[in-house]
N, C-alpha and C positions, 0 to 999 in steps of 0.2 A: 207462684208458678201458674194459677189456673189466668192472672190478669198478661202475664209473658204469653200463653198459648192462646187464648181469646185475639190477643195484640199479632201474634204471628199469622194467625187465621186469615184474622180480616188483611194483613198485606199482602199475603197470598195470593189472594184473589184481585188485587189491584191492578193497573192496566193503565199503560202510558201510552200518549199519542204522540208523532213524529214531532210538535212541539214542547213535547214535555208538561204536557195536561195529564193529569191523574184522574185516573175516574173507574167507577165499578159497573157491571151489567147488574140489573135490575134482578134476574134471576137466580145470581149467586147473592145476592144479597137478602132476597127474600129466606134462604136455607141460613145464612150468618144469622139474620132476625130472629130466626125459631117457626118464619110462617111457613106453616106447611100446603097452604092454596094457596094460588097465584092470583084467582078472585079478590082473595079477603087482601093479601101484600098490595094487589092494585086499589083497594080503597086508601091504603095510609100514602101511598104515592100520590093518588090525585088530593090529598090534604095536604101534603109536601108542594105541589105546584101551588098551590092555592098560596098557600105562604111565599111562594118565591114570587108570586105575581105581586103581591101586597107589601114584598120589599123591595120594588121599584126594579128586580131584574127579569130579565126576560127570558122566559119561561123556557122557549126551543132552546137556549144556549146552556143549558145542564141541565135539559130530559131530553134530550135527542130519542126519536121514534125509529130503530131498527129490526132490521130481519136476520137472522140468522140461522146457521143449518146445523142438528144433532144428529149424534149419531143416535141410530132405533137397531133394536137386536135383528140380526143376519144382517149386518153390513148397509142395512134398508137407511135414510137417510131421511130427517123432516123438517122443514121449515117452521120456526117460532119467531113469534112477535117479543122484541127485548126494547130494555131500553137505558142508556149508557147513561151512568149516574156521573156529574161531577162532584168533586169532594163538596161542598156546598149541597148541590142536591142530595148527597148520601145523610150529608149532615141532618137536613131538613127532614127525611124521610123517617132517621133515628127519631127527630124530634115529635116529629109524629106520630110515632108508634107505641104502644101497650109495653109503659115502661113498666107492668110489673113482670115481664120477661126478662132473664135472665143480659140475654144478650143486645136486649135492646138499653137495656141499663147501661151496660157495657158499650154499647156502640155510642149513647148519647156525649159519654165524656169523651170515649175515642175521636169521633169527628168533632167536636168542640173545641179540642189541644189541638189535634191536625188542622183544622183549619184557623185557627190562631195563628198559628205555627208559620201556616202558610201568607197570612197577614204581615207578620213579622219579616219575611223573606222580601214582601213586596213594599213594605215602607223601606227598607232598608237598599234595596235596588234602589227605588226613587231618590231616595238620601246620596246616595253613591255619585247618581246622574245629576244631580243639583251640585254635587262638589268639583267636578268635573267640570260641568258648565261653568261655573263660578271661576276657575282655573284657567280655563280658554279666555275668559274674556279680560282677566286679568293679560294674559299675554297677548292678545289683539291688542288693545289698551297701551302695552308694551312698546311692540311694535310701530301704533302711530305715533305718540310717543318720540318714537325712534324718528319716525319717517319726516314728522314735524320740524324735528331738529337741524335735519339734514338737508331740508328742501328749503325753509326758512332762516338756519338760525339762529332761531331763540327759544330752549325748552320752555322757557315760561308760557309759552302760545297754547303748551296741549292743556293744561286747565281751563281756561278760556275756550277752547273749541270743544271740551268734552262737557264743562258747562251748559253751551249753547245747544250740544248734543240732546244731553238730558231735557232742556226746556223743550225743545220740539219734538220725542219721545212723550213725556207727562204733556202734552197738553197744553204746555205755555208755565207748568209748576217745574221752576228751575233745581237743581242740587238739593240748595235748602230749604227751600219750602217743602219737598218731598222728606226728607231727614226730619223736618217739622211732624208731616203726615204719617211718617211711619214710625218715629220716636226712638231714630235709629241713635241719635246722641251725636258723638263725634267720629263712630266708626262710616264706611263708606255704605253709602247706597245697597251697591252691589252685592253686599254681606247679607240683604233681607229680598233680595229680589227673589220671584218664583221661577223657577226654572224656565219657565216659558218667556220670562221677560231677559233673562241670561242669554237665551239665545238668541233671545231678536235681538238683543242690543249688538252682542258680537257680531251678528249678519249685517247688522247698520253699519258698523265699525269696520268689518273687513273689505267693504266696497268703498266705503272712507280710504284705505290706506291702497288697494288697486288703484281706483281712479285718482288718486295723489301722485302716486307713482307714471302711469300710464301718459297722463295730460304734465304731469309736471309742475305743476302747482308748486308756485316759489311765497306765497304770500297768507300770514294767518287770512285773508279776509277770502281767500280762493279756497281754503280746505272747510275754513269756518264753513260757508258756503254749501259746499259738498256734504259735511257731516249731518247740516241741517237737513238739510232734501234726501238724506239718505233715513235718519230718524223718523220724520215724515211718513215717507213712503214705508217704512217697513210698521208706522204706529195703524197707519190705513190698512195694512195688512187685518193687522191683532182686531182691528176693529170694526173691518168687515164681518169680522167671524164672531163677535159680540164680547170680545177683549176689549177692556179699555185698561190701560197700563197703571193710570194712577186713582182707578176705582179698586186695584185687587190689592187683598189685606196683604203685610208684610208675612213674609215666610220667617221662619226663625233662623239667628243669627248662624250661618250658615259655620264658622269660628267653632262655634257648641258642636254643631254634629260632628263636624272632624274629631273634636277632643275627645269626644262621645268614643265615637268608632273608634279609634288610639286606643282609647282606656280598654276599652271592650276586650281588643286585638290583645294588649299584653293579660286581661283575665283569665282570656282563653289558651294563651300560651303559658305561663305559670305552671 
């Protein structure tokens, strides 16, 4: 009962932004804590920055410096200096406080599970976005595929131009030299790409299959062509910005997280 009302406390006092950021004022959390001065609370806060600076985040973006206004008896009204903890910051703050207090005891595993928690939420969006991507560009993929056949022909063409695709993508490392690189076996590429290389490739692929369409392209050696200059151009992208496509390590078989998520889905339903 006393870990249920501790637990209800500290949500009470929580506070959403138009984004959906969680986060607490510094001053209701000093009263959750047990400090009773707002001097001695701001010492375990500035050890709490100290520790965010030192794990490479930065610092303004969960201890935001605000003003806000109380209410003073006869209606009188005063300005105080606050400051809007994110759940990380609060976390930090527990962490740094005089756990032989009750509530600081308490608060250290509370943010700890919560912010877990919230970990958990954010690999799993990521997970989501990567199955998706992977999805799309199976269907691009589909589509030229499609578009190949019908302008040319002959399906046998779209291995061959998605081939030549991949080598000028990687660098000049074709299919399987990359399946070599990433130890992907006999499943496809695509299965271990990073989400970010999912979606260039489909952006390569979908101006692949317009400008096939658009000019009309009757001949592998005119799409071939195109898909190359189109991989190219979208690899100068990733590597303006210090991407290099066949330097980043293979993601995990993108197959597993599905069956992952699945399994999950019917535990939770049971």
């Amino acid at each position: 009962e006393i870990i249920l009302s501790l637990t209800s406390e500290f949500e009470s006092f929580a506070h959403e932004t138009q984004d959906g950021l969680h986060f607490w004022f510094a001053r209701d959390l000093q009263h959750l804590l047990g400090y009773s001065k707002w001097e001695n609370f701001q010492n375990v806060i500035g050890k709490a920055k100290i520790a965010c600076e030192l794990s490479g985040n930065v610092v303004e973006d969960h201890f935001p410096d605000i003003r806000k206004t109380i209410q003073m008896p006869k209606n009188a009204q005063k300005e105080i200096d606050d400051i809007m903890l994110t759940r990380y910051a609060a976390y930090l703050v527990a962490q740094n406080g005089d756990s032989s207090k009750e509530p600081i005891a308490f608060a250290q595993t509370y943010f700890a599970v919560q912010t877990r928690k919230a970990e958990i939420i954010a690999e799993r969006i990521a997970e989501i976005e990567r199955i998706k991507a992977r999805k799309k560009l199976s269907e691009s993929e589909k589509e030229l595929s499609s578009t190949i056949y019908q302008q040319t022909g002959g399906s046998q063409n779209f291995a061959l131009i998605r081939s030549k695709g991949d080598s000028a993508f990687f660098g000049g490392k074709n299919t399987a030299d990359m399946k070599i690189i990433w130890k992907t076996g006999s499943k496809p590429i695509a299965d271990f790409m990073p989400t970010i290389l999912l979606k260039a490739k489909d952006f390569a692929t979908e101006i692949t299959i317009h400008n096939a369409k658009e000019k009309s392209m009757k001949s592998e050696r005119q799409i071939s062509d195109e898909h190359i200059t189109n991989n190219k151009t979208v690899r100068g992208t990733l590597i303006s910005r210090g991407i290099v496509p066949e330097k980043l390590p293979p993601a995990q078989d993108v197959k597993k997280i599905e069956r992952k998520i699945e399994s999950e889905k019917k535990k939770t339903f049971k």
